[in-house]
C-alpha positions as CSV (number, residue, x, y, z in Angstrom):
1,X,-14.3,-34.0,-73.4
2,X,-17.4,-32.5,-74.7
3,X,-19.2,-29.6,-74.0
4,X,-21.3,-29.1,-70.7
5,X,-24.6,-28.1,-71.4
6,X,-27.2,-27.2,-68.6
7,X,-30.8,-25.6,-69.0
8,X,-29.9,-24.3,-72.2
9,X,-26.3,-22.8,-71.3
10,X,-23.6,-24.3,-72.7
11,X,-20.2,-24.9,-71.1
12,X,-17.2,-25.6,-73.9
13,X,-14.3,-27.8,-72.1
14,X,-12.0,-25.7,-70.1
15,X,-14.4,-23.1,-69.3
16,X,-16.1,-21.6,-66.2
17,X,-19.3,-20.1,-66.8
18,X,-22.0,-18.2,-64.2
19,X,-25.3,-17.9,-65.4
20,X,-28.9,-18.3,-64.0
21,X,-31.6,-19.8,-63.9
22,X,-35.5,-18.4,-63.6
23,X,-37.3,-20.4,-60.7
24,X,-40.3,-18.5,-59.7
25,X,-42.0,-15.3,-60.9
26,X,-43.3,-12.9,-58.1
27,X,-46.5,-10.8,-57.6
28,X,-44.8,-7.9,-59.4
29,X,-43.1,-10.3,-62.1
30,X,-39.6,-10.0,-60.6
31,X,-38.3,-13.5,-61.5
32,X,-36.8,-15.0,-58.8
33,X,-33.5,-16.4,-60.3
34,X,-31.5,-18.9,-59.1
35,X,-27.4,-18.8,-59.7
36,X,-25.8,-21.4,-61.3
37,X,-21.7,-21.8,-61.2
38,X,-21.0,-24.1,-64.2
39,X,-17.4,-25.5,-64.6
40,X,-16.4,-28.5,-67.7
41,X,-13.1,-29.7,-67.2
42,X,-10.6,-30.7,-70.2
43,X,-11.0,-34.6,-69.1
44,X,-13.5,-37.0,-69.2
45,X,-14.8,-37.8,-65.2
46,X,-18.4,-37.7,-62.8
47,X,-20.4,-34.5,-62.8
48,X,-20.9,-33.1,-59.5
49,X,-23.8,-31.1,-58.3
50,X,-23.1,-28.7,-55.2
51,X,-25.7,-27.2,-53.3
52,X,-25.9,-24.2,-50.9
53,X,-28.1,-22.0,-49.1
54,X,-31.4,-23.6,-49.4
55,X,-31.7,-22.1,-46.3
56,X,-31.7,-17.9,-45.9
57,X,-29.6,-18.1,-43.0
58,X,-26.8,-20.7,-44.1
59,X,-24.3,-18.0,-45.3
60,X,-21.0,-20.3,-44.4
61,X,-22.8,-23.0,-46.4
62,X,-22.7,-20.5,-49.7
63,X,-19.3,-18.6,-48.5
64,X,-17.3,-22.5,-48.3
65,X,-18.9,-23.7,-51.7
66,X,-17.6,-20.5,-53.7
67,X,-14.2,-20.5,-51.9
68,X,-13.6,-23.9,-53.0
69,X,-14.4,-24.1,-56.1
70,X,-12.4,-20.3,-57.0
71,X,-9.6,-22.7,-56.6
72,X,-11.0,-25.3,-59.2
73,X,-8.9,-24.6,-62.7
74,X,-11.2,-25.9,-65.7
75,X,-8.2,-26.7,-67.9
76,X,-7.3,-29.3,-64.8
77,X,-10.7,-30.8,-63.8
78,X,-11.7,-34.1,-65.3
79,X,-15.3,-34.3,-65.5
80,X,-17.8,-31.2,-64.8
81,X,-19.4,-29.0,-61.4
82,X,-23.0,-28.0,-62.0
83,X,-23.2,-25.5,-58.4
84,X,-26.2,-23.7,-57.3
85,X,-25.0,-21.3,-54.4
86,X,-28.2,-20.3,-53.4
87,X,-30.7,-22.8,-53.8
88,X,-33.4,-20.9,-52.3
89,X,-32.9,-16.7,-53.3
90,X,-36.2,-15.7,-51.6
91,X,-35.0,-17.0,-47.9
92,X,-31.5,-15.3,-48.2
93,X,-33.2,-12.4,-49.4
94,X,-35.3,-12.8,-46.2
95,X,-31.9,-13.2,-44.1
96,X,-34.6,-16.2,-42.5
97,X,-34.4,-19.8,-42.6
98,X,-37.6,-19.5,-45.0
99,X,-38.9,-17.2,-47.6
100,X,-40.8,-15.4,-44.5
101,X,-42.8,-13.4,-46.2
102,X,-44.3,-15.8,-48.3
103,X,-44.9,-17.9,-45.9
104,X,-46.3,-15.1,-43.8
105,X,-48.9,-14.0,-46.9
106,X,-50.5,-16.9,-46.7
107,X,-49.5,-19.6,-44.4
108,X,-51.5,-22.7,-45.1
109,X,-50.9,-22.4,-48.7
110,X,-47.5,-22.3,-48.1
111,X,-47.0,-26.0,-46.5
112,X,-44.5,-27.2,-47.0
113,X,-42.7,-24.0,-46.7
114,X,-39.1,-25.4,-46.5
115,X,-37.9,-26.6,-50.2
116,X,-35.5,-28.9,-48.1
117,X,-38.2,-30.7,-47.1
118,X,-40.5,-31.6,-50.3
119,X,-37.8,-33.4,-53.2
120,X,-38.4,-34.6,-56.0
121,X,-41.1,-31.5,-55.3
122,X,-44.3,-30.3,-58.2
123,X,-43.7,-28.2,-60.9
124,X,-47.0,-27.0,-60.8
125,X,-46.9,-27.1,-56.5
126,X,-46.3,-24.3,-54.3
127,X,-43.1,-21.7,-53.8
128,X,-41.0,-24.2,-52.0
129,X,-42.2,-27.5,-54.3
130,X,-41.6,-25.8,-57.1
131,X,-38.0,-24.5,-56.2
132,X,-37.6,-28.3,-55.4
133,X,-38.4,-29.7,-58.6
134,X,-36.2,-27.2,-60.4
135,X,-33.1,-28.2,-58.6
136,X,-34.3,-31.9,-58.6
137,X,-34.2,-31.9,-62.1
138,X,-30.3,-30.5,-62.2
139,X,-29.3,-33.0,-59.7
140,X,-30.9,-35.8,-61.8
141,X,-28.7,-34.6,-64.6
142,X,-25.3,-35.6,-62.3
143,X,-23.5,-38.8,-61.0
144,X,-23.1,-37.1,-57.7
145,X,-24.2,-34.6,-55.3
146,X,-23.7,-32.6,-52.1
147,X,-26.2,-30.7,-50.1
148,X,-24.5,-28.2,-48.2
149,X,-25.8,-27.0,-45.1
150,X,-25.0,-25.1,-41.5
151,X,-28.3,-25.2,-38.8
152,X,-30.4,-22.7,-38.4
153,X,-29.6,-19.8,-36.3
154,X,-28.7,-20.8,-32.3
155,X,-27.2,-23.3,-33.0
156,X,-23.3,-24.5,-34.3
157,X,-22.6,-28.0,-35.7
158,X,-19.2,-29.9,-35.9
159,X,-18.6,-30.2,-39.5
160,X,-20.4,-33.4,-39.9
161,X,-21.4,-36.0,-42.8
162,X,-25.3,-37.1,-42.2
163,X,-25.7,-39.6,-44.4
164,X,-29.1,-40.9,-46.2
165,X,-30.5,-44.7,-44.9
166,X,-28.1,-47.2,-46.2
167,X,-31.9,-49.0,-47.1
168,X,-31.1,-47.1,-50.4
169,X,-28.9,-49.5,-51.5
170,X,-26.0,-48.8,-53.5
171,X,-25.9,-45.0,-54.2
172,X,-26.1,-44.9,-50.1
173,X,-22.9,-46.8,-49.9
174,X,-21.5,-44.8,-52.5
175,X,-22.7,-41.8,-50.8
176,X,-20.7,-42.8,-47.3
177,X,-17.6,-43.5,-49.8
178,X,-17.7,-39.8,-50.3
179,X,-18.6,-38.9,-46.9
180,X,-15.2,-40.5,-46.0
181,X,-13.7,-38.5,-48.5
182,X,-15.1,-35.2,-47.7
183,X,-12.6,-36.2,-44.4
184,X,-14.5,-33.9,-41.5
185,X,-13.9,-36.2,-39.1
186,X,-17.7,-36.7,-38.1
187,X,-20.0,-39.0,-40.3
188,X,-23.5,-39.7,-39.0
189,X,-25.0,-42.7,-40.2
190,X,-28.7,-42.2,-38.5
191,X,-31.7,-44.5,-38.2
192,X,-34.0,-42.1,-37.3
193,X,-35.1,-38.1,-37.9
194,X,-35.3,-35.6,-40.2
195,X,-32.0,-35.8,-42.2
196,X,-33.4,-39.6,-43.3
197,X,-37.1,-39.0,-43.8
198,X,-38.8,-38.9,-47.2
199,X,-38.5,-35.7,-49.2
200,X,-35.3,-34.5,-48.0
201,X,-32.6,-33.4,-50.9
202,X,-30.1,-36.1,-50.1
203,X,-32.8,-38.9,-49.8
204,X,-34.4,-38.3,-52.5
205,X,-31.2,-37.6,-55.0
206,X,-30.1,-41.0,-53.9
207,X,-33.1,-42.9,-54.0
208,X,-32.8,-41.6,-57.7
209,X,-29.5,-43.4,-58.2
210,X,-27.4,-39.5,-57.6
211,X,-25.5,-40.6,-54.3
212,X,-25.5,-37.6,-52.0
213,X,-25.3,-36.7,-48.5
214,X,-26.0,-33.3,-46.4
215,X,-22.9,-31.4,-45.0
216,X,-23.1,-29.5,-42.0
217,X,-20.6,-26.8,-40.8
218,X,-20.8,-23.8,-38.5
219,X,-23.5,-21.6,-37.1
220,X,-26.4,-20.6,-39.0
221,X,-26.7,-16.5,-39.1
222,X,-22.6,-16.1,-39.1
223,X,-20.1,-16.0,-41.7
224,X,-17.2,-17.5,-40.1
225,X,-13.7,-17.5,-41.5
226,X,-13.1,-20.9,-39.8
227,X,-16.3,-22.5,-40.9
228,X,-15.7,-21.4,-44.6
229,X,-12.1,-22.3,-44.8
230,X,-12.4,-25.9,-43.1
231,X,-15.4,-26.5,-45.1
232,X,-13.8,-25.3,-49.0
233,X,-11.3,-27.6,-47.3
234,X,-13.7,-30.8,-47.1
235,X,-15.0,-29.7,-50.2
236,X,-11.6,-30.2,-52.4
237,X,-11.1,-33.6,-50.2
238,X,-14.3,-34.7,-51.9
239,X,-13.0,-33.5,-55.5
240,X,-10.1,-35.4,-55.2
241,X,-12.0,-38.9,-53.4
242,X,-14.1,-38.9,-56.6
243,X,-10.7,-38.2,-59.0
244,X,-11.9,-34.9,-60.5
245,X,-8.6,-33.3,-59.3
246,X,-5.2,-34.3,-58.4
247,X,-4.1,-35.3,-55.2
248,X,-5.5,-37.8,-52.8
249,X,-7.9,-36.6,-49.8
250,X,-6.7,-35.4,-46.4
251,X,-7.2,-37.7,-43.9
252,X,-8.5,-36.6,-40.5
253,X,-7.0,-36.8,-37.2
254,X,-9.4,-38.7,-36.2
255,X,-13.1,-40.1,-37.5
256,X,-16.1,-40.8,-35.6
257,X,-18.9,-43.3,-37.5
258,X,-22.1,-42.4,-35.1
259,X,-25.3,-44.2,-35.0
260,X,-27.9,-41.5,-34.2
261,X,-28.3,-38.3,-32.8
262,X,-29.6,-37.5,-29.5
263,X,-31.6,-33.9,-28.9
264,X,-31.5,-33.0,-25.4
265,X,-33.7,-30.1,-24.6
266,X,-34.6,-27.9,-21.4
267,X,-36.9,-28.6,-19.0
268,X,-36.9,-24.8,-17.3
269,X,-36.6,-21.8,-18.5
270,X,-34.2,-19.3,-18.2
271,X,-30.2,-18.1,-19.1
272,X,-28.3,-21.2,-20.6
273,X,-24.3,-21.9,-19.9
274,X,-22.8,-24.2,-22.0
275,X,-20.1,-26.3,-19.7
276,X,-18.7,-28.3,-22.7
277,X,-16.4,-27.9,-25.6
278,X,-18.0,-29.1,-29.1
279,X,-16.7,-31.8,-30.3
280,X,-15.5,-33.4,-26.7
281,X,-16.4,-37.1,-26.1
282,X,-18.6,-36.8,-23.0
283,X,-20.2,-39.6,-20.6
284,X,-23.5,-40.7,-18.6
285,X,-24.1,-38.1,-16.2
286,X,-21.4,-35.2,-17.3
287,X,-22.9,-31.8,-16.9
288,X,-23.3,-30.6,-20.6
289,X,-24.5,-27.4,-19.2
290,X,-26.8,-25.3,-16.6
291,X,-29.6,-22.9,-16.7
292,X,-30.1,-19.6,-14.5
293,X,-33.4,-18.2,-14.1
294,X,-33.6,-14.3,-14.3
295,X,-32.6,-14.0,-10.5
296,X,-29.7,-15.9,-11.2
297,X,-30.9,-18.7,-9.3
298,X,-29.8,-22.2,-10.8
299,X,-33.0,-24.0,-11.9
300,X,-31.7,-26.7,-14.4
301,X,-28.4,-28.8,-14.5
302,X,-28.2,-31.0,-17.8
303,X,-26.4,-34.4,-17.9
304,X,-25.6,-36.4,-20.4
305,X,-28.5,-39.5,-20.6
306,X,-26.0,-41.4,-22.3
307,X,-22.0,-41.6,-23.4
308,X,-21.7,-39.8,-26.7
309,X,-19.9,-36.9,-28.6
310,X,-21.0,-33.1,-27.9
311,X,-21.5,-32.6,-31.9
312,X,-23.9,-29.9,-31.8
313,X,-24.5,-26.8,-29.2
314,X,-26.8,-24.1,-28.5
315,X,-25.7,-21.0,-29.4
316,X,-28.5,-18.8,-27.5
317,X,-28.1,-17.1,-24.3
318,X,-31.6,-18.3,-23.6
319,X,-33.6,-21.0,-23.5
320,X,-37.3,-22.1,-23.3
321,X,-38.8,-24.7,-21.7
322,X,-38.7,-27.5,-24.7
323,X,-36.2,-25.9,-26.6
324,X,-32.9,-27.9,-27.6
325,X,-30.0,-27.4,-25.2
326,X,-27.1,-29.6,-26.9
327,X,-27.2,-32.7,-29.1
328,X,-25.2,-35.6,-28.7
329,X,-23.5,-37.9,-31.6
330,X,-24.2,-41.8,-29.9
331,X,-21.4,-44.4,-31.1
Protein backbone atom coordinates (compact mmCIF):
# COMPACT_ATOMS: atom_id res chain seq x y z
CA UNK A 1 0.00 0.00 0.00
CA UNK A 2 1.51 3.24 -0.55
CA UNK A 3 1.23 6.37 1.01
CA UNK A 4 -1.92 8.72 0.69
CA UNK A 5 -1.16 11.95 -0.36
CA UNK A 6 -3.72 14.83 -0.59
CA UNK A 7 -3.13 18.69 -1.27
CA UNK A 8 0.20 18.43 -0.09
CA UNK A 9 -0.43 16.27 3.19
CA UNK A 10 0.71 12.99 3.22
CA UNK A 11 -0.88 9.96 4.72
CA UNK A 12 1.80 6.80 5.40
CA UNK A 13 -0.34 3.31 5.35
CA UNK A 14 -2.02 2.69 8.56
CA UNK A 15 -2.43 6.19 9.58
CA UNK A 16 -5.27 8.68 10.33
CA UNK A 17 -4.48 12.09 9.74
CA UNK A 18 -6.73 15.54 10.28
CA UNK A 19 -5.53 18.40 8.56
CA UNK A 20 -6.96 21.42 6.51
CA UNK A 21 -7.27 22.88 3.79
CA UNK A 22 -7.34 26.90 2.92
CA UNK A 23 -10.55 27.60 0.72
CA UNK A 24 -11.23 31.21 0.76
CA UNK A 25 -9.61 34.30 2.34
CA UNK A 26 -11.99 36.85 4.06
CA UNK A 27 -12.18 40.76 4.17
CA UNK A 28 -9.95 40.70 7.27
CA UNK A 29 -7.67 37.80 5.79
CA UNK A 30 -9.09 35.05 8.16
CA UNK A 31 -8.66 32.05 5.82
CA UNK A 32 -11.62 30.20 5.66
CA UNK A 33 -10.29 26.59 6.07
CA UNK A 34 -11.86 23.58 5.22
CA UNK A 35 -11.23 20.20 7.40
CA UNK A 36 -10.11 17.37 5.93
CA UNK A 37 -10.28 13.67 7.78
CA UNK A 38 -7.58 11.61 5.90
CA UNK A 39 -7.40 7.78 6.58
CA UNK A 40 -4.85 5.11 4.18
CA UNK A 41 -5.43 1.76 5.07
CA UNK A 42 -2.66 -1.14 5.11
CA UNK A 43 -4.32 -2.79 1.84
CA UNK A 44 -4.62 -1.92 -1.51
CA UNK A 45 -8.68 -0.97 -2.38
CA UNK A 46 -11.02 2.27 -3.89
CA UNK A 47 -10.58 5.71 -2.36
CA UNK A 48 -13.61 7.09 -0.94
CA UNK A 49 -14.55 10.75 -0.67
CA UNK A 50 -17.25 11.61 2.08
CA UNK A 51 -18.83 14.83 2.18
CA UNK A 52 -20.78 16.75 4.88
CA UNK A 53 -22.26 19.88 5.76
CA UNK A 54 -22.22 21.81 2.69
CA UNK A 55 -25.07 23.11 4.17
CA UNK A 56 -24.74 25.34 7.66
CA UNK A 57 -27.71 23.78 9.05
CA UNK A 58 -26.96 19.96 8.24
CA UNK A 59 -25.37 19.10 11.66
CA UNK A 60 -26.60 15.25 11.63
CA UNK A 61 -25.04 15.13 8.17
CA UNK A 62 -21.37 16.13 9.85
CA UNK A 63 -22.32 14.38 13.40
CA UNK A 64 -23.02 10.62 11.30
CA UNK A 65 -19.92 11.01 9.00
CA UNK A 66 -17.40 11.50 12.08
CA UNK A 67 -19.15 8.73 14.15
CA UNK A 68 -18.63 6.30 11.46
CA UNK A 69 -15.63 6.68 10.42
CA UNK A 70 -14.08 6.95 14.62
CA UNK A 71 -14.84 3.36 14.17
CA UNK A 72 -12.74 2.96 10.85
CA UNK A 73 -9.14 1.23 12.16
CA UNK A 74 -6.40 2.27 9.49
CA UNK A 75 -4.36 -0.89 10.11
CA UNK A 76 -7.82 -2.78 8.80
CA UNK A 77 -9.04 -0.54 5.88
CA UNK A 78 -8.06 -1.60 2.41
CA UNK A 79 -7.86 1.26 0.27
CA UNK A 80 -8.12 5.07 1.64
CA UNK A 81 -11.11 7.89 3.07
CA UNK A 82 -10.42 11.42 1.89
CA UNK A 83 -13.59 13.16 4.25
CA UNK A 84 -14.38 16.73 4.32
CA UNK A 85 -16.88 17.22 7.34
CA UNK A 86 -17.75 20.56 6.60
CA UNK A 87 -17.73 21.32 3.16
CA UNK A 88 -18.95 24.66 3.43
CA UNK A 89 -17.28 26.46 7.08
CA UNK A 90 -18.81 29.88 6.38
CA UNK A 91 -22.70 28.47 6.40
CA UNK A 92 -22.12 26.41 9.65
CA UNK A 93 -20.45 29.32 10.97
CA UNK A 94 -23.67 31.12 9.94
CA UNK A 95 -25.80 28.23 11.72
CA UNK A 96 -27.87 29.00 7.97
CA UNK A 97 -28.31 26.89 5.13
CA UNK A 98 -25.95 29.61 3.28
CA UNK A 99 -23.06 31.74 4.16
CA UNK A 100 -25.81 34.50 5.12
CA UNK A 101 -23.81 37.09 5.50
CA UNK A 102 -22.09 36.94 2.31
CA UNK A 103 -24.83 36.51 0.61
CA UNK A 104 -26.43 39.34 2.52
CA UNK A 105 -23.28 41.87 1.55
CA UNK A 106 -23.91 41.69 -1.68
CA UNK A 107 -26.62 39.57 -3.09
CA UNK A 108 -26.35 39.66 -6.81
CA UNK A 109 -22.72 39.00 -6.74
CA UNK A 110 -23.35 36.21 -4.77
CA UNK A 111 -25.43 33.93 -7.29
CA UNK A 112 -25.12 31.14 -7.04
CA UNK A 113 -24.96 31.34 -3.35
CA UNK A 114 -25.37 27.54 -2.62
CA UNK A 115 -21.90 25.71 -3.44
CA UNK A 116 -24.26 22.56 -3.77
CA UNK A 117 -25.59 23.97 -6.57
CA UNK A 118 -22.54 25.17 -9.01
CA UNK A 119 -20.01 21.68 -9.47
CA UNK A 120 -17.36 21.38 -11.15
CA UNK A 121 -17.59 25.32 -9.92
CA UNK A 122 -14.54 28.44 -11.04
CA UNK A 123 -11.57 28.87 -9.25
CA UNK A 124 -11.54 32.29 -10.07
CA UNK A 125 -15.76 32.52 -9.51
CA UNK A 126 -17.54 33.68 -6.58
CA UNK A 127 -17.55 32.33 -2.59
CA UNK A 128 -19.73 29.40 -3.34
CA UNK A 129 -17.95 28.52 -7.05
CA UNK A 130 -14.98 28.63 -5.68
CA UNK A 131 -15.66 26.37 -2.48
CA UNK A 132 -16.99 24.08 -5.35
CA UNK A 133 -14.08 23.79 -7.40
CA UNK A 134 -11.91 23.14 -4.34
CA UNK A 135 -13.79 20.09 -3.27
CA UNK A 136 -14.42 19.09 -7.04
CA UNK A 137 -10.87 18.77 -7.44
CA UNK A 138 -10.55 16.24 -4.19
CA UNK A 139 -13.41 14.24 -5.40
CA UNK A 140 -11.84 13.93 -8.87
CA UNK A 141 -8.86 12.50 -7.07
CA UNK A 142 -11.28 9.27 -5.73
CA UNK A 143 -13.02 6.20 -7.27
CA UNK A 144 -16.03 6.96 -5.25
CA UNK A 145 -18.02 9.50 -3.45
CA UNK A 146 -20.86 10.30 -1.10
CA UNK A 147 -22.55 13.67 -0.56
CA UNK A 148 -24.02 13.67 2.69
CA UNK A 149 -26.99 15.67 3.41
CA UNK A 150 -30.24 16.28 5.88
CA UNK A 151 -32.96 19.22 4.31
CA UNK A 152 -32.90 22.32 5.36
CA UNK A 153 -34.60 23.37 8.45
CA UNK A 154 -38.69 22.46 8.67
CA UNK A 155 -38.29 19.78 7.27
CA UNK A 156 -37.25 15.70 8.19
CA UNK A 157 -36.35 13.15 5.43
CA UNK A 158 -36.48 9.29 5.74
CA UNK A 159 -32.95 8.29 5.27
CA UNK A 160 -33.05 8.07 1.63
CA UNK A 161 -30.60 7.33 -1.52
CA UNK A 162 -31.30 10.11 -4.39
CA UNK A 163 -29.54 8.91 -6.95
CA UNK A 164 -27.98 10.92 -10.14
CA UNK A 165 -29.84 10.23 -13.90
CA UNK A 166 -28.92 6.72 -14.86
CA UNK A 167 -28.33 8.95 -18.45
CA UNK A 168 -24.82 9.04 -16.94
CA UNK A 169 -24.10 5.82 -17.88
CA UNK A 170 -21.96 3.60 -16.03
CA UNK A 171 -20.67 5.45 -12.84
CA UNK A 172 -24.73 5.99 -12.31
CA UNK A 173 -25.23 2.28 -12.19
CA UNK A 174 -22.33 2.00 -10.10
CA UNK A 175 -23.57 4.70 -8.02
CA UNK A 176 -27.19 2.79 -7.41
CA UNK A 177 -24.80 -0.41 -6.64
CA UNK A 178 -23.78 1.57 -3.61
CA UNK A 179 -26.98 3.11 -2.94
CA UNK A 180 -28.07 -0.54 -2.35
CA UNK A 181 -25.31 -0.98 -0.17
CA UNK A 182 -25.58 2.10 1.97
CA UNK A 183 -29.03 -0.32 2.91
CA UNK A 184 -31.57 2.74 4.15
CA UNK A 185 -34.22 1.25 2.89
CA UNK A 186 -35.37 4.16 0.54
CA UNK A 187 -33.50 4.73 -2.90
CA UNK A 188 -34.94 7.44 -5.19
CA UNK A 189 -34.22 7.01 -8.59
CA UNK A 190 -35.79 10.51 -10.01
CA UNK A 191 -36.44 11.84 -13.50
CA UNK A 192 -37.00 15.14 -12.61
CA UNK A 193 -35.80 18.17 -9.95
CA UNK A 194 -33.10 19.54 -8.25
CA UNK A 195 -31.19 16.45 -6.96
CA UNK A 196 -30.67 15.54 -10.96
CA UNK A 197 -30.05 18.89 -12.47
CA UNK A 198 -26.77 20.13 -13.82
CA UNK A 199 -24.22 21.40 -11.18
CA UNK A 200 -25.29 19.42 -8.37
CA UNK A 201 -22.23 17.56 -6.34
CA UNK A 202 -23.43 14.02 -7.13
CA UNK A 203 -24.14 14.85 -10.95
CA UNK A 204 -21.38 16.30 -11.63
CA UNK A 205 -18.81 13.79 -9.69
CA UNK A 206 -20.45 11.11 -11.73
CA UNK A 207 -20.61 12.66 -15.01
CA UNK A 208 -16.74 12.83 -14.16
CA UNK A 209 -16.54 9.02 -13.94
CA UNK A 210 -16.47 9.39 -9.58
CA UNK A 211 -19.91 7.50 -9.00
CA UNK A 212 -21.76 9.16 -6.21
CA UNK A 213 -25.06 9.83 -4.88
CA UNK A 214 -26.65 12.32 -2.18
CA UNK A 215 -27.68 10.84 1.24
CA UNK A 216 -30.39 12.27 3.14
CA UNK A 217 -31.12 11.69 6.94
CA UNK A 218 -33.01 13.67 9.56
CA UNK A 219 -34.03 17.16 10.16
CA UNK A 220 -32.04 20.03 9.22
CA UNK A 221 -31.32 22.48 12.44
CA UNK A 222 -31.22 19.18 14.98
CA UNK A 223 -28.57 16.95 16.07
CA UNK A 224 -30.39 13.82 16.56
CA UNK A 225 -29.00 10.74 18.24
CA UNK A 226 -31.23 8.62 15.98
CA UNK A 227 -30.35 10.36 12.80
CA UNK A 228 -26.58 10.09 13.55
CA UNK A 229 -26.52 6.62 14.71
CA UNK A 230 -28.76 5.07 11.76
CA UNK A 231 -26.85 7.14 9.36
CA UNK A 232 -22.77 6.08 10.73
CA UNK A 233 -24.79 2.86 10.34
CA UNK A 234 -25.51 3.27 6.41
CA UNK A 235 -22.25 4.64 6.25
CA UNK A 236 -20.16 1.36 7.42
CA UNK A 237 -22.86 -0.67 5.11
CA UNK A 238 -21.34 1.32 2.20
CA UNK A 239 -17.64 0.51 3.44
CA UNK A 240 -18.23 -2.85 3.52
CA UNK A 241 -20.51 -2.93 -0.21
CA UNK A 242 -17.33 -1.47 -1.80
CA UNK A 243 -14.86 -4.14 0.33
CA UNK A 244 -12.94 -1.51 2.19
CA UNK A 245 -13.84 -3.33 5.48
CA UNK A 246 -14.87 -6.68 6.58
CA UNK A 247 -18.14 -7.86 6.76
CA UNK A 248 -20.95 -7.82 4.29
CA UNK A 249 -23.75 -4.88 4.38
CA UNK A 250 -26.93 -5.03 6.50
CA UNK A 251 -29.70 -5.62 4.63
CA UNK A 252 -32.89 -3.70 5.31
CA UNK A 253 -36.16 -4.81 6.29
CA UNK A 254 -37.52 -3.67 3.61
CA UNK A 255 -36.40 -1.44 0.30
CA UNK A 256 -38.41 0.85 -1.66
CA UNK A 257 -36.92 1.79 -5.57
CA UNK A 258 -39.16 5.16 -6.16
CA UNK A 259 -39.56 6.91 -9.40
CA UNK A 260 -39.92 10.57 -8.45
CA UNK A 261 -40.79 12.71 -5.81
CA UNK A 262 -43.94 14.50 -5.33
CA UNK A 263 -44.07 18.16 -3.41
CA UNK A 264 -47.37 18.82 -2.15
CA UNK A 265 -47.69 22.29 -0.74
CA UNK A 266 -50.57 24.43 1.00
CA UNK A 267 -52.97 26.26 -0.53
CA UNK A 268 -54.16 28.42 2.86
CA UNK A 269 -52.51 29.66 5.37
CA UNK A 270 -52.39 28.93 8.82
CA UNK A 271 -51.26 26.14 11.86
CA UNK A 272 -50.28 22.75 10.10
CA UNK A 273 -51.07 19.06 11.74
CA UNK A 274 -49.36 16.44 10.31
CA UNK A 275 -51.91 13.23 10.29
CA UNK A 276 -49.31 10.73 8.98
CA UNK A 277 -46.33 8.75 10.26
CA UNK A 278 -43.00 9.27 7.88
CA UNK A 279 -42.28 6.59 6.24
CA UNK A 280 -46.06 5.07 5.99
CA UNK A 281 -47.21 3.90 2.46
CA UNK A 282 -50.28 6.10 1.93
CA UNK A 283 -53.07 6.18 -0.96
CA UNK A 284 -55.20 8.56 -3.37
CA UNK A 285 -57.19 10.67 -1.19
CA UNK A 286 -55.62 9.76 2.55
CA UNK A 287 -55.51 12.85 4.59
CA UNK A 288 -51.67 13.60 4.90
CA UNK A 289 -52.56 16.45 7.13
CA UNK A 290 -54.89 19.66 7.97
CA UNK A 291 -54.35 23.29 8.45
CA UNK A 292 -56.03 25.66 11.23
CA UNK A 293 -56.27 29.17 10.70
CA UNK A 294 -55.52 31.37 13.78
CA UNK A 295 -59.20 31.03 15.09
CA UNK A 296 -58.80 27.47 14.99
CA UNK A 297 -61.08 27.19 12.23
CA UNK A 298 -60.14 24.31 9.74
CA UNK A 299 -59.27 25.98 6.35
CA UNK A 300 -57.26 23.17 4.47
CA UNK A 301 -57.43 19.34 4.43
CA UNK A 302 -54.57 17.72 2.27
CA UNK A 303 -54.99 14.41 0.47
CA UNK A 304 -52.77 12.47 -1.13
CA UNK A 305 -53.06 13.26 -5.31
CA UNK A 306 -51.68 10.00 -5.80
CA UNK A 307 -50.58 6.40 -3.90
CA UNK A 308 -47.10 6.85 -2.73
CA UNK A 309 -44.76 6.72 0.45
CA UNK A 310 -44.88 9.71 3.10
CA UNK A 311 -40.88 10.14 2.73
CA UNK A 312 -40.52 13.56 3.71
CA UNK A 313 -42.64 15.93 6.30
CA UNK A 314 -42.93 19.35 7.37
CA UNK A 315 -41.54 19.95 10.49
CA UNK A 316 -43.10 23.70 11.06
CA UNK A 317 -45.98 24.49 13.09
CA UNK A 318 -46.88 26.92 10.33
CA UNK A 319 -47.39 27.07 6.99
CA UNK A 320 -47.77 29.72 4.14
CA UNK A 321 -49.76 29.72 1.33
CA UNK A 322 -47.19 27.84 -1.29
CA UNK A 323 -45.04 26.45 1.15
CA UNK A 324 -44.44 22.57 1.11
CA UNK A 325 -46.70 20.59 3.39
CA UNK A 326 -45.33 16.78 2.89
CA UNK A 327 -43.67 15.02 -0.03
CA UNK A 328 -44.43 11.83 -1.35
CA UNK A 329 -41.92 8.99 -2.72
CA UNK A 330 -44.24 7.63 -6.11
CA UNK A 331 -43.45 3.85 -6.92
Amino acid sequence: MQDLVIEGITVAPGQRVRASLPALELADGTVVNLPLLLINGVRPGPRLYIGAGIHGDEVNSIALVTRALATVDPQELSGSIVCVPVQQPLALQADHRLPLAQFLKSPLDQVPADAWTCFPGAADGNIAQVMAATLFRLITRCDYALDVHTPTRGGRYVPIAILPHRSLGPSAARAEEMAQALGTGWIMRGEHGMYIADGILCVEATRAGVPCFTFEIGEGGRLEAASVETGARCVLNLLRGLGMVAGAPEAPAQSHVMRDFLGIRATHGGLLLTEVELGAAVTRGQVLCRILDVYGEEVEVVRAPEDGLFVRATTLSTVSRGERVATLGLL
